[in-house]
C-alpha positions, -999 to 999 in steps of 0.1 A, spaced: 0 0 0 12 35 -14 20 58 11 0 92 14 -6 119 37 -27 127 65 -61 137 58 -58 166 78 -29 178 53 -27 209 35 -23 206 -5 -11 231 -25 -8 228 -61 27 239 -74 18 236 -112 -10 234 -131 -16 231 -172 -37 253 -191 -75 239 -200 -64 260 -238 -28 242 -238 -50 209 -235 -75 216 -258 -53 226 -283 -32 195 -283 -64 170 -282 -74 190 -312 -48 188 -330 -43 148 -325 -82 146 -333 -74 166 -363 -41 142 -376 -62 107 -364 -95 123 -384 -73 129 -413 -57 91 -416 -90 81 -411 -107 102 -438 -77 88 -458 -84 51 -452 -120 55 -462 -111 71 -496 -88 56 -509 -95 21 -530 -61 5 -532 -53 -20 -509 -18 -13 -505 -24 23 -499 -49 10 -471 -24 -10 -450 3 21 -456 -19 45 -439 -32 25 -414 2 18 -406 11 57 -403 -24 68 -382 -11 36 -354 13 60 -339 -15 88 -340 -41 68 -329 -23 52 -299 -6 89 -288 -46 99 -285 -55 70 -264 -25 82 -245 -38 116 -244 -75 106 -231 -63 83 -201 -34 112 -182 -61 142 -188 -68 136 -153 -33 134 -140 -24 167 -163 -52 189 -153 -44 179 -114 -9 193 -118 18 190 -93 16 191 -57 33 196 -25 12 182 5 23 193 40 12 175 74 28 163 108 54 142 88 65 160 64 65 171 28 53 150 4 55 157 -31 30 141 -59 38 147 -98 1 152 -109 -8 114 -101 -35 102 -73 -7 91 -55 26 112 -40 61 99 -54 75 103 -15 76 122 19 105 140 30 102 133 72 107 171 91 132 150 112 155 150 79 155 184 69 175 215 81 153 240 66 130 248 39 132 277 16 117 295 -19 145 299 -40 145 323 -63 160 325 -100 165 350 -127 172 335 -158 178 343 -194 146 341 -218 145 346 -254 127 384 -250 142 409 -239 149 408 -198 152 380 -175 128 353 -166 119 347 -127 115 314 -114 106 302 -78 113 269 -61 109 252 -29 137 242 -17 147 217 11 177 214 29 187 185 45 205 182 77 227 155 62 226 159 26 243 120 20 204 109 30 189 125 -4 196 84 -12 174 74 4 146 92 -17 153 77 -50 120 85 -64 129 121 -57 167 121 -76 157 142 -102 150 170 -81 180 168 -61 205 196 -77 232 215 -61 229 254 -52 246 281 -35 228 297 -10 233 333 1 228 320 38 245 295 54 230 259 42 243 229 26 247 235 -10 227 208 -24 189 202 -16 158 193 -33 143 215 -54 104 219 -69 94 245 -95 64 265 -81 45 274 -111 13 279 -101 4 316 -92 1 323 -53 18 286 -41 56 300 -31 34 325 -3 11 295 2 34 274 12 55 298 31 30 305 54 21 270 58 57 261 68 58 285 89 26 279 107 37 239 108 73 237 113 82 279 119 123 270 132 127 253 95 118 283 76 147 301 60 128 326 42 131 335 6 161 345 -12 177 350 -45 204 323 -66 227 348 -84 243 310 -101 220 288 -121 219 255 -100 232 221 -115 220 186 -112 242 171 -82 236 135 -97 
């Protein structure tokens, strides 16, 4: 049996996906598929019959696809927040893993200004969690791909676990959720002036 928080925990959604950004791509694989299909029902020769069939598959199976993780999409990623700790879930019913408050040193919204293809600089927000021994992030493999090394303008480990908060509003959520749950673990926010790196 999966592992999940308390009932009593607080959710807050970190990203979410746009209804238009889905509609657009169901569309368009409903417009590809319908074309295929149009195609298989037109045309006479035989040979010409098994060719396209063969080319809608790949279509036809990335719309099935499509159809079953709507759901998980439109849910979005999530940080959940209770009496053990922080659990994180990837837009599925069920959270990938819990990082125990007993294991971290503090928790933090890291803040990034990056380059973007306009003019100006792009500003991204993360949560980020410190560990009090940073050679335990092991023991969350499920979590490895958010484990990336930092430097921190304050004095913390520079490595930690780090989840892109997206969604508008969720960085001040879950600061004052923190705060409220675990207040002597709360770092504040502050700002990376170099662009973290994967520490795997």
């Amino acid at each position: 049996m999966t592992a999940s928080p308390s009932p009593d925990a607080r959710v807050i959604t970190v990203t979410t996906t746009s209804p238009g950004c889905l509609l657009t791509c169901l569309l368009t694989l409903l417009a590809i598929v319908g074309t295929f299909v149009w195609n298989i029902a037109n045309v006479t020769a035989l040979s010409e019959k098994i060719v396209t069939s063969v080319i809608t598959l790949p279509f036809a199976a990335a719309l099935v696809w499509f159809v079953i993780c709507i759901p998980s999409i439109r849910r979005g990623s999530a940080v959940a927040v209770d009496d053990t700790g922080l659990w994180w879930s990837e837009g599925r019913a069920d959270y990938a893993d819990v990082i125990p408050w007993d294991e971290i040193r503090a928790v933090a919204v890291g803040v990034w200004r990056g380059p973007r293809r306009s003019n100006g600089l792009a500003l991204s927000r993360y949560l980020e969690v410190y560990l009090t021994d940073p050679e335990r992030a092991g023991d969350h493999p499920r979590l490895a791909s958010k484990w990336y090394g930092v430097r921190p303008p304050v004095e913390l480990p520079d490595r930690c676990f780090r989840f892109h908060l997206v969604a508008r509003g969720s960085a001040d959520r879950l600061a004052r959720i923190v705060r409220e749950v675990r207040p002597g673990l709360w770092a504040g926010e502050f700002e990376h002036t170099v662009a973290p790196a994967s520490a795997r």
